[in-house]
MARTOR-333497 format. One record per residue (C-alpha): residue in one letter; x negated, z, y. Coordinates in steps of 0.1 Angstrom, whole numbers, padded with zeros to 4 digits. Layout:
BEGIN
A,X,Z,Y
...
This chain:
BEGIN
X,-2602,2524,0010
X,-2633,2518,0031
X,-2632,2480,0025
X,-2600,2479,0030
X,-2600,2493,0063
X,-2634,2470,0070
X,-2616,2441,0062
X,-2587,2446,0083
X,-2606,2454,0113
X,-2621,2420,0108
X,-2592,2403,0107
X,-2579,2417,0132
X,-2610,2413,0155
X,-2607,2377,0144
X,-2572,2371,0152
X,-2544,2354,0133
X,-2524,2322,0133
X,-2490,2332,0150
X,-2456,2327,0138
X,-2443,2310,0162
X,-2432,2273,0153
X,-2395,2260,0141
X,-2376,2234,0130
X,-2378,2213,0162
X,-2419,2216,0164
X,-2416,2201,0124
X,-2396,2172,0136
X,-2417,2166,0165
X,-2455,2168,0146
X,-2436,2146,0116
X,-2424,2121,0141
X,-2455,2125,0159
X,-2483,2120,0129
X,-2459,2093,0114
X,-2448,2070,0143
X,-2480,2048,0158
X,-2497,2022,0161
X,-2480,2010,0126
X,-2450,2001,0132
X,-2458,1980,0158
X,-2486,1961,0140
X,-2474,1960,0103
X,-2440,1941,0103
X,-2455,1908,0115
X,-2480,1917,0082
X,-2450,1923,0060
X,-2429,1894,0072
X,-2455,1870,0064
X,-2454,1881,0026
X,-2413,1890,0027
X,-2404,1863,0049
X,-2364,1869,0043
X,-2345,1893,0065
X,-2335,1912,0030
X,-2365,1913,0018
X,-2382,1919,0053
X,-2355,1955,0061
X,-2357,1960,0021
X,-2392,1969,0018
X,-2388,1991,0046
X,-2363,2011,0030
X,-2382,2013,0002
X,-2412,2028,0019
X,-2383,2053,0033
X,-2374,2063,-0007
X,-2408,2065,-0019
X,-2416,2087,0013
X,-2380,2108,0010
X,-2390,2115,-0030
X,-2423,2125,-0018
X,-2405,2152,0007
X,-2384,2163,-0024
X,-2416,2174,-0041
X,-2437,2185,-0020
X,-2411,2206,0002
X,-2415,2228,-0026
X,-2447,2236,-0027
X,-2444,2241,0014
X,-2418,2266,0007
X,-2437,2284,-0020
X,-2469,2285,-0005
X,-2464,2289,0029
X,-2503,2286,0043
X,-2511,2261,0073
X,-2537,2236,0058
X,-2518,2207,0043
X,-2523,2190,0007
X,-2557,2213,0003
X,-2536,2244,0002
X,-2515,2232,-0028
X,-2541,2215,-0049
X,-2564,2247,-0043
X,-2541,2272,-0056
X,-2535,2245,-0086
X,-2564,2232,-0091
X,-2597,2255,-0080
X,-2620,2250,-0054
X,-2639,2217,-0062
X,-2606,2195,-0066
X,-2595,2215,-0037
X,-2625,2210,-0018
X,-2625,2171,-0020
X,-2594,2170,-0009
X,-2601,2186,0016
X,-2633,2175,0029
X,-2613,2139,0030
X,-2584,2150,0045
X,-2601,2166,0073
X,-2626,2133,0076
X,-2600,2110,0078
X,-2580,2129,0101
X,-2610,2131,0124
X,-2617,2093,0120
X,-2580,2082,0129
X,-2584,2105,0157
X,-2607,2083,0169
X,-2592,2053,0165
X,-2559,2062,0183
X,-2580,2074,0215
X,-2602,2039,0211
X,-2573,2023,0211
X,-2554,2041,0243
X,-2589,2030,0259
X,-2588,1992,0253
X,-2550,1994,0262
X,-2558,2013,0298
X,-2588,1991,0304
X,-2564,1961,0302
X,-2542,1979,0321
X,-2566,1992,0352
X,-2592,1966,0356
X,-2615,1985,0374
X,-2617,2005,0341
X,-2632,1977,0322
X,-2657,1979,0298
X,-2655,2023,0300
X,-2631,2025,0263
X,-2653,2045,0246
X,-2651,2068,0281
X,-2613,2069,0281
X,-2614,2076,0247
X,-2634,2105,0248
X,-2618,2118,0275
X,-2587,2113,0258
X,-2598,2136,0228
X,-2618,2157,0250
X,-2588,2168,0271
X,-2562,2174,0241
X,-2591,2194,0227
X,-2587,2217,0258
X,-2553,2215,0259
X,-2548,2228,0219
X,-2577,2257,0227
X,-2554,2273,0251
X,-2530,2283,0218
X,-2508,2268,0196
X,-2473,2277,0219
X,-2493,2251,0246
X,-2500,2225,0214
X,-2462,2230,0202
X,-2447,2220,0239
X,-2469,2192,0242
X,-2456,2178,0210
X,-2421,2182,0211
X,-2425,2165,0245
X,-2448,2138,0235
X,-2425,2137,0204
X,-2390,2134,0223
X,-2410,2105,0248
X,-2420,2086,0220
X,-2389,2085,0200
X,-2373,2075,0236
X,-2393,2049,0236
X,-2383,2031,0203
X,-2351,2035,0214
X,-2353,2015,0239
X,-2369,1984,0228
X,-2340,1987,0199
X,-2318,1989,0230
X,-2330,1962,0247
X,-2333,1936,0221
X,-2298,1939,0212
X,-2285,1942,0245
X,-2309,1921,0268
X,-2322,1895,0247
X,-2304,1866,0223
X,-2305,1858,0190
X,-2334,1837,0184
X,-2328,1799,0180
X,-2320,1789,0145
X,-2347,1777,0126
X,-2350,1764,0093
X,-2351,1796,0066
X,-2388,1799,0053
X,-2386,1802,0011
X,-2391,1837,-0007
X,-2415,1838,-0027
X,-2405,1845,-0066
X,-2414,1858,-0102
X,-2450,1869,-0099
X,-2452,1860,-0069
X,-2426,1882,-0056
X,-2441,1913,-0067
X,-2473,1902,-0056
X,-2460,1899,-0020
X,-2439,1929,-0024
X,-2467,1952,-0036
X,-2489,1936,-0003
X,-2461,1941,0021
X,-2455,1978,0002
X,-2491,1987,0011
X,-2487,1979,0048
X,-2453,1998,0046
X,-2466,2033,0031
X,-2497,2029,0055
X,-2470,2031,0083
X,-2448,2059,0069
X,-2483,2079,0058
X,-2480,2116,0083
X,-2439,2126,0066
X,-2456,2157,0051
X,-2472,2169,0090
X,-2451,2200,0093
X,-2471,2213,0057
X,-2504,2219,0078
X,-2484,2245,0099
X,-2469,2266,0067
X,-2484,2299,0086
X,-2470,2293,0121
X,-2433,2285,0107
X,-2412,2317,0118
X,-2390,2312,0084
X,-2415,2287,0064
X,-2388,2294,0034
X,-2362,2275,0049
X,-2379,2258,0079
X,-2405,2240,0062
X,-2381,2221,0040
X,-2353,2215,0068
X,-2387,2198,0089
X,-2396,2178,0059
X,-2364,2163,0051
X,-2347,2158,0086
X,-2382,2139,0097
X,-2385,2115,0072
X,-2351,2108,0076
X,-2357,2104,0112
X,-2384,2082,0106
X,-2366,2057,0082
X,-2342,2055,0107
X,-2363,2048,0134
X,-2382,2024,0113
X,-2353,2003,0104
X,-2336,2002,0137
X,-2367,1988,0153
X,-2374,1961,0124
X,-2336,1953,0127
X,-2345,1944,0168
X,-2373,1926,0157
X,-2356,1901,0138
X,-2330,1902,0159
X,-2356,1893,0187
X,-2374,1873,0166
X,-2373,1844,0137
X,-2388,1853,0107
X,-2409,1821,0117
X,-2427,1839,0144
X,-2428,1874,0135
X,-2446,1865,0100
X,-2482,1869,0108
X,-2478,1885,0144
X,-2506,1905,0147
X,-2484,1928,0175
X,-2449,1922,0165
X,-2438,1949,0192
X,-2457,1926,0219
X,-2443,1893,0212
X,-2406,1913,0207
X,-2417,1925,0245
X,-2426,1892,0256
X,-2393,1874,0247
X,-2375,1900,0267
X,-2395,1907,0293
X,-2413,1877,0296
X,-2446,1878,0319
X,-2440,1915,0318
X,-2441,1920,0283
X,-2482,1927,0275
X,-2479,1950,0304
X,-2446,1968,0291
X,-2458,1970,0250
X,-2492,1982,0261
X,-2479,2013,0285
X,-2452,2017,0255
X,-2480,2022,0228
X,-2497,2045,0253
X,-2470,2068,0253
X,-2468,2064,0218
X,-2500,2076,0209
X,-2503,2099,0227
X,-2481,2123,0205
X,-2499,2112,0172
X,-2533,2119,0195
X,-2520,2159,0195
X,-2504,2158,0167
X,-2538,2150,0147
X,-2557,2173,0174
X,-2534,2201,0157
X,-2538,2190,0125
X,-2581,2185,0117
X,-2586,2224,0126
X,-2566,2239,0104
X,-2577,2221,0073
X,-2613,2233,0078
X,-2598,2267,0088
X,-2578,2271,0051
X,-2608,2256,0038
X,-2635,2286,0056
X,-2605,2314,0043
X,-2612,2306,0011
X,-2649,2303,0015
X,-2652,2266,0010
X,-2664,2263,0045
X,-2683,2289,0063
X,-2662,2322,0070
X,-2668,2323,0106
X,-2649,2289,0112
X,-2619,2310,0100
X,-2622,2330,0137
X,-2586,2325,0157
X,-2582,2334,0196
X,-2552,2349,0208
X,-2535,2319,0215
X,-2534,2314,0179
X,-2558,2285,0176
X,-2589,2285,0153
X,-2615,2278,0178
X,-2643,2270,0155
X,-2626,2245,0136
X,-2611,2230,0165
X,-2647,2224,0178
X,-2660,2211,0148
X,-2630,2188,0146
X,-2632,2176,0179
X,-2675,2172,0176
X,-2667,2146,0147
X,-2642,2128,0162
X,-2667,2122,0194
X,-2695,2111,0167
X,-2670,2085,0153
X,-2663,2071,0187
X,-2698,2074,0197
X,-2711,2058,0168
X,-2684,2030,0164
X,-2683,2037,0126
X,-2648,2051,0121
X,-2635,2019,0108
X,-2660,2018,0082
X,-2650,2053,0075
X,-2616,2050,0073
X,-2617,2021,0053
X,-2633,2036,0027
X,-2614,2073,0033
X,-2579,2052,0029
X,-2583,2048,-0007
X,-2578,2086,-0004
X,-2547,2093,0012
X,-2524,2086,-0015
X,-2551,2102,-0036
X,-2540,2132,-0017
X,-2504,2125,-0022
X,-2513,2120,-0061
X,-2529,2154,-0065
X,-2503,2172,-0045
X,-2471,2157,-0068
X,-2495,2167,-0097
X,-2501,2203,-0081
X,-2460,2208,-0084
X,-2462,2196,-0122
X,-2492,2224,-0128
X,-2481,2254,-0108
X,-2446,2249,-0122
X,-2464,2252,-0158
X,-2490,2277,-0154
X,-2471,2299,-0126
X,-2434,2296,-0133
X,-2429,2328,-0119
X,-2441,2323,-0083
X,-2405,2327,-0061
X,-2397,2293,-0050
X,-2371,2294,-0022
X,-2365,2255,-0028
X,-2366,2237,-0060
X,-2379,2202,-0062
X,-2343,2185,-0070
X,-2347,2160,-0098
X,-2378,2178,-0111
X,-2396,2165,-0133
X,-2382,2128,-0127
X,-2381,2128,-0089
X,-2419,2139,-0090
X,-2427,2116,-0116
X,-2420,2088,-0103
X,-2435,2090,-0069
X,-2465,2102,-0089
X,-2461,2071,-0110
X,-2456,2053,-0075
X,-2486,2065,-0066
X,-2511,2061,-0093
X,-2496,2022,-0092
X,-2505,2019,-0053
X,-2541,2034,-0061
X,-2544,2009,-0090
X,-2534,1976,-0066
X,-2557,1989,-0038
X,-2588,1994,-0061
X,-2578,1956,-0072
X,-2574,1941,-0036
X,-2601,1959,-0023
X,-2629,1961,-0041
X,-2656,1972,-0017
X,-2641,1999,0000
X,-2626,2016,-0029
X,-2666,2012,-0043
X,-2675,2034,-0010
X,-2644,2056,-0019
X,-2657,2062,-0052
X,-2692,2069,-0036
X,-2681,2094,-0011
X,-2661,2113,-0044
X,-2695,2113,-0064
X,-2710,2126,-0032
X,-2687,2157,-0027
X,-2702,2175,-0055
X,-2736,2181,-0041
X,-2720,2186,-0012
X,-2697,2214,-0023
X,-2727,2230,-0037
X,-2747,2230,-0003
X,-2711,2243,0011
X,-2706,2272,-0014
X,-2746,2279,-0011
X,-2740,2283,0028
X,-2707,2301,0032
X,-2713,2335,0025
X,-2688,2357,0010
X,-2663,2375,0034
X,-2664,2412,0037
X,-2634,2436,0023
């Protein structure tokens, strides 16, 4: 009874995550953590290897399915456990504490990394912008992290506006450059069609262009690192899941639909900024200007919806004593503090240091890793704990999860191919996470009660 009592005194002295999020916030961090700097990069990518309007909008939709069947599975497992923490919650309770730790340790990592990038690259875009800011991205950028840092310290009700706002701005914005190229601009001239590629080809091309695609829909899953804070997580977590990804597709399509609507296939293949030269035939001299303060406001919802995101993998992480227990400490806004500082001291060291691209290179080969382990965390739970109540059930199970586990094991398989190098530093980082986890385990002390 003692311990009891000891260990709820703790908790309590060390605050709680608060229930406090719905189905709008879920929306807002999926569209948030999924929309960036992706969408208006890739397609010129894709369109050089699909160069056929079918193909091009195909391989989108694709993307969409393989993302949708992903939400089909792992809405389960958001349901069932409802814990904020993301893909480390699911594989922990599956798996144990080293598969869960790697997956987390990565997670967290690569979170911190793209941090970095997004802020590096609302630096370079307001230097352009403000020429007396020239030369100072690495100032903006930290600044940029710096101040989202503050702003998700204050609690997670301040964190939750910021993204439904930043959220509702940046889906605005989509919007209209779909708007505009359909109303303001023409149909590009005719050109002479450029030739699909075809047999092996094809799926050659089509597993390239499929890369670039599932890169740009990676973040569908971002309301599953907020299972705690859900009011009804039962019901809210899966309405979040769905309705965003379906969100996304759309969004996704609509805009690629502009784009060649804006553009030949011609010019968009190889376009390293597709949105900019879509900008630039409607707004002519304007354009640069208009795509760069676009992206801004862009990225600055996936800048807080990744702020939100880093501290509470390290938080699940230091509740189950696979980080060190006082990291688990939350104020009474409802933000973990400690991991939030951690979070936001490794994203300034990537910026600093000018190594996150390495990083993230080498962390990518892990993100449909993640993916992998979570579709294989519903096939093991559902075995070895079949009577845990599960307000949803995966519909389809087992085929529905097989294949976008099948899906996935196939993507890992053609990046380990294509990229040799940085899936060699993957597989290095992976053997280093054992010693690792031992250090980790040796330092984090048992909780009390």
């Amino acid at each position: 009874m003692t311990d009891i009592a000891e260990s709820t005194h703790t908790l309590h002295s060390r605050g709680t995550l608060l229930r406090v999020l719905g189905v709008g916030f879920g929306l807002a961090v999926t569209i948030g953590g999924t929309i960036g700097m992706g969408i208006l990069r890739t397609p010129g990518e894709v369109a050089a290897q699909l160069p056929t309007p079918e193909l091009f909008i195909g391989v989108w939709i694709l993307g969409g399915v393989y993302a949708l069947l992903g939400a089909i599975s792992v809405a389960e497992l958001g349901a069932m456990i409802p814990r904020s923490g993301g893909w480390y919650v699911f594989v922990h309770r599956a798996m144990g504490n080293y598969p869960g730790f790697v997956v987390g340790w990565s997670d967290w990592l690569s979170t911190c990394g793209t941090l970095a990038v997004i802020a590096m690259v609302v630096g370079e875009y307001t230097a352009v912008l403000i020429p007396r800011f020239a030369g100072r991205d690495k100032s903006i950028a930290l600044i940029v992290v710096l101040a989202f840092a503050a702003l998700q310290w204050r609690g997670i009700r301040w964190g939750s506006f910021t993204q439904n706002l930043t959220s509702l701005l940046k889906t605005l914005v989509f919007a209209a450059i779909a708007i505009a190229a359909f109303a303001i601009a023409g149909k590009p001239s005719p050109e002479a069609p450029l030739s699909a590629p075809h047999g092996y080809a094809l799926f050659g091309a089509l597993i390239i262009a499929l890369q670039g695609v599932l890169y740009t829909y990676d973040g569908w899953y971002g309301v599953i690192y907020f299972g705690e804070e859900v009011r009804n997580p039962n019901r809210d977590v899966v309405r979040s899941m769905f309705g965003g990804v379906l969100l996304v597709i759309a969004i996704y399509v609509v805009v690629n639909l502009a784009y060649i609507h804006v553009l030949p296939m011609s010019k968009l293949a190889g376009e390293p900024l597709a949105a900019g030269a879509v900008a630039r035939a409607i707004f002519g001299t304007y354009g640069d200007t208009t795509i760069r303060v676009l992206a801004i406001l862009s990225l600055l919802s996936t800048i807080n919806a990744y702020t939100l995101t880093a501290p509470r993998i390290l938080y699940a992480m230091s509740c189950d004593e696979l980080f060190h227990h006082r990291a688990s400490r939350v104020n009474k806004g409802g933000t973990p503090t400690i991991t939030l500082l951690f979070s936001t001291i490794a994203a300034t060291l990537f910026i600093l240091s000018g190594t996150f691209n390495t990083v993230l290179a080498a962390l990518a080969f892990f993100f449909v890793a993640n993916y992998s382990m979570g579709y294989i965390s519903v096939i093991v739970l559902r075995r070895r704990k079949p009577e845990l109540p599960r307000p949803y059930r995966a519909w389809g199970y087992p085929w529905t999860t097989l294949i976008v586990l099948l899906g996935s094991i196939a993507f890992l398989i053609g990046a380990v191919i294509t990229d040799k190098q940085n899936s060699l530093w993957a597989l290095g980082i992976l053997a280093a996470s054992y010693p690792l986890y031992l250090i980790v385990r040796f330092l984090a002390p048992p909780k009390i009660g």
